[in-house]
TORMAR-767053 format. One line per field, with one value per residue (C-alpha): x, y, z. Coordinates in steps of 0.5 Angstrom, whole numbers, plus 500, padded with zeros to 3 digits. Example, Ala and Ser with C-alpha at 12.3 -4.5 7.8 and 13.67 -1.06 7.14 Angstrom:
east 525/527 .
north 491/498 .
up 516/514 .
***
This chain:
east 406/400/402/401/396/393/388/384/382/377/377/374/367/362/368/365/369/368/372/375/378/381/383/379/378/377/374/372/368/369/376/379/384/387/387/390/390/384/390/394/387/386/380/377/375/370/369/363/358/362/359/360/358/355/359/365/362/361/367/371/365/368/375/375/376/372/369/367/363/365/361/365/367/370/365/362/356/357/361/360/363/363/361/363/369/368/370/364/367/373/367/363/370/370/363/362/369/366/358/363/367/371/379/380/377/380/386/385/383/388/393/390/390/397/399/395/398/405/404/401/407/412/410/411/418/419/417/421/428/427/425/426/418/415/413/409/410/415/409/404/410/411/403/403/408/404/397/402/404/396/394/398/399/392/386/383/375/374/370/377/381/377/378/386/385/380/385/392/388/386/393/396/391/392/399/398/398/405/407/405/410/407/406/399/394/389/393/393/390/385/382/377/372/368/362/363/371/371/377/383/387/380/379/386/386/378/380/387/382/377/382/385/379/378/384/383/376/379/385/379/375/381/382/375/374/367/369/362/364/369/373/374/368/361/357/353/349/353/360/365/367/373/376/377/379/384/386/386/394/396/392/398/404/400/395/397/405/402/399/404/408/404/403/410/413/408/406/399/398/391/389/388/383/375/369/362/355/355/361/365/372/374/380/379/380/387/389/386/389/396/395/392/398/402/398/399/407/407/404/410/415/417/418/421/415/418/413/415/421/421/420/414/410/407/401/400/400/392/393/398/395/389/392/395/388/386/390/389/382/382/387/393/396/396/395/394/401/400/404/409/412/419 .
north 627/626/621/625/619/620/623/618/623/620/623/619/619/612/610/605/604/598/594/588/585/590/595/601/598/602/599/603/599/592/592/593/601/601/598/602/599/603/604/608/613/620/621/620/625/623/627/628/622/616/610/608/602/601/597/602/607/603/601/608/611/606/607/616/616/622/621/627/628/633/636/635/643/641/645/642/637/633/629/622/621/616/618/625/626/632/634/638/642/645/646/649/654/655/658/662/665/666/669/674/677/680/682/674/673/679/676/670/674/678/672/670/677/677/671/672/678/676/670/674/679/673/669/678/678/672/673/680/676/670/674/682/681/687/694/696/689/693/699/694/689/697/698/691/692/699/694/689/694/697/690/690/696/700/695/693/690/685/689/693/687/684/692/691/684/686/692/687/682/688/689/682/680/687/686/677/679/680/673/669/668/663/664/663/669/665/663/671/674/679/680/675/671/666/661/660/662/666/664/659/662/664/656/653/657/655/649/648/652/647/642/646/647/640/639/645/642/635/638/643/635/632/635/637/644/646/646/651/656/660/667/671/669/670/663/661/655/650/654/652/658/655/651/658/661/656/656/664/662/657/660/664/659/652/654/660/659/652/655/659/654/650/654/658/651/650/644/647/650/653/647/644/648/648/654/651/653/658/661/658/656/648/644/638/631/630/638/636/630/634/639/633/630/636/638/632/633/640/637/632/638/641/647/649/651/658/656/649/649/643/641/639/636/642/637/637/644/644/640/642/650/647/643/650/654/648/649/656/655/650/656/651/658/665/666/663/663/665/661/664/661/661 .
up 181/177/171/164/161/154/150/144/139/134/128/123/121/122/126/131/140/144/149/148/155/158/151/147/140/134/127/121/116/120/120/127/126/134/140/146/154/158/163/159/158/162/157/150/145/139/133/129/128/133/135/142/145/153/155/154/156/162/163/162/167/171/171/170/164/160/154/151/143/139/133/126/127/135/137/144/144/151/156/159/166/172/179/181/185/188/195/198/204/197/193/199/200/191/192/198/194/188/190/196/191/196/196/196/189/186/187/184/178/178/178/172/169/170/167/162/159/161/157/152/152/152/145/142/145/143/135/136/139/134/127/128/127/124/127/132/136/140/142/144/148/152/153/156/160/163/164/168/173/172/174/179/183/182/179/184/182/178/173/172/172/167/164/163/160/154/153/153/149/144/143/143/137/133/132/131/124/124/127/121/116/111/104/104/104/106/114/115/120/120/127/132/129/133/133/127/125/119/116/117/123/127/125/128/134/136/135/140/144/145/146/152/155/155/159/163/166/167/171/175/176/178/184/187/183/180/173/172/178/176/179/172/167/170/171/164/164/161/161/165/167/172/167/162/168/167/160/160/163/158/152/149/150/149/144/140/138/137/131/129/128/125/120/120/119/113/116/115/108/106/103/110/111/107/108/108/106/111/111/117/116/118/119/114/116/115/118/124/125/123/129/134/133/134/140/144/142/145/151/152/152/159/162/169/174/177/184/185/183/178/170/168/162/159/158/166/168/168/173/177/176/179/185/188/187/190/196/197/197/203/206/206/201/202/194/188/185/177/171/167/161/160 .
***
């Protein structure tokens, strides 16, 4: 199995990388803050205004690891990598799949829609069973259940796959409010916001959302995917579409009860949080370093894998996700077997 190797997350600004023999070395203001062994890497993500030196961008190029510049915000700026690992005849399979549209790729749409809301409705039920949360959670859990067996039984396109999970998403995040618990006005919720996030909530869950697509694209490169082609989201220039078809599986579990216990715990309070000229709403320094902490922890937890019948760390389902659809591209599976959390 895949090693789950770590992240550097480099979050303070001016801060300067090199290597130094066989290390990733941070310095602020001259004064050396960390030394981590490159063999311990899978990728390094830099916020803000970072200065990265050639010969460890050379040296990470070398060994396959991913660096990638975030802006302050997390929004994404760009991604520095070595040779492309890519295997041509499983890439060549991916795009003829993906361009056909036939019953094929709409059963690998349907598996991510599945998973999708079932994960969905599982962090709702899990509220309900814990804290006898508020009304309409019970309503909306139903209605999925019914989009569940709509999604399995009569859907069959694309376009009315894609139907059933903008319908189960509007029910999810219509009754979100009701999982929040903090004390703070400032952390309820009032509906999606994006590009930029408009309040505190909206702010926190783009910002696990980017570390998990982050993932996602490096599971999808790790075993010869296309991160750009995907089956769910239609291709963009500059979207890696795979990579969110990806992250649609993992969105609920990994990402949102994160921010939920993020702030229930009150590990994140408002002031955790600023609103700048423009009205976007941003994690400060010290929160995001709160949730990269929490993030990588949540990662190192393990859940049982229904298809393959082990525990893994949450960190390498990505992966594991991307080798089975890798297997059912080349024809080794006759479907894509969904992830359900447990």
């Amino acid at each position: 199995m895949k090693k789950l190797l770590n992240t550097a997350y480099v979050t303070s600004e001016g801060a300067a990388l090199h290597k130094d023999g066989e290390n990733l070395v941070a310095m602020i203001d001259g004064a050396e803050k960390s030394r981590v062994p490159l063999h311990m890497l899978a990728s390094v993500v830099a916020f803000g205004p970072v200065l990265v030196t050639p010969a460890l961008i050379g040296a990470c190029a070398e060994r396959g690891i991913t660096l990638v510049l975030l802006d302050r915000s997390g929004r994404f700026q760009a991604r520095v990598e070595g040779p492309a690992q890519g295997n041509v005849l499983l890439r060549r399979a991916q795009y003829r799949l993906a361009e056909t549209g036939n019953d094929r790729g709409a059963d690998i749409v349907r598996s991510f829609v599945l998973a999708k809301i079932a994960n969905q409705r599982a962090v709702l039920r899990r509220a309900i069973r814990d804290h006898a949360a508020g009304p309409g959670l019970e309503e909306a859990t139903e209605r999925m259940a019914q989009i569940l067996r709509r999604v399995q039984l009569s859907d069959r396109t694309t376009d009315q796959l894609r139907g059933s999970e903008g319908e189960a998403a509007n029910l999810y995040f219509a009754v979100f409010d009701r999982l929040i618990r903090s004390p703070d006005a400032a952390l309820r919720w009032t509906g999606r916001s994006r590009r930029p996030p408009l309040d505190a909530m909206n702010a926190l869950l783009s910002f696990l959302y980017t570390m998990l697509t982050h993932d996602c694209r490096s599971a999808c490169e790790s075993v010869g995917l296309d991160p750009a082609v995907g089956f769910l989201h239609r291709d963009r220039p500059g979207r890696p579409s795979l990579a969110l078809d990806l992250m649609e599986e993992l969105r609920a579990p990994l990402a949102d009860r994160l921010a939920l216990s993020l702030v229930n715990r009150r590990q994140l309070r408002a002031g955790d949080f600023r609103q700048t000229e423009s009205g976007a709403v941003l994690l400060t320094d010290e929160g995001r370093k709160t949730v990269l902490t929490a993030w990588q922890e949540r990662k190192r937890e393990e859940r049982q894998h229904a298809f393959l019948d082990e525990k893994a760390p949450l960190g390498l389902v990505p992966h594991l996700q991307a080798q089975l659809l890798a297997r059912h591209l080349r024809g080794d599976m006759d479907a894509y077997p969904p992830w359900f959390w447990t």
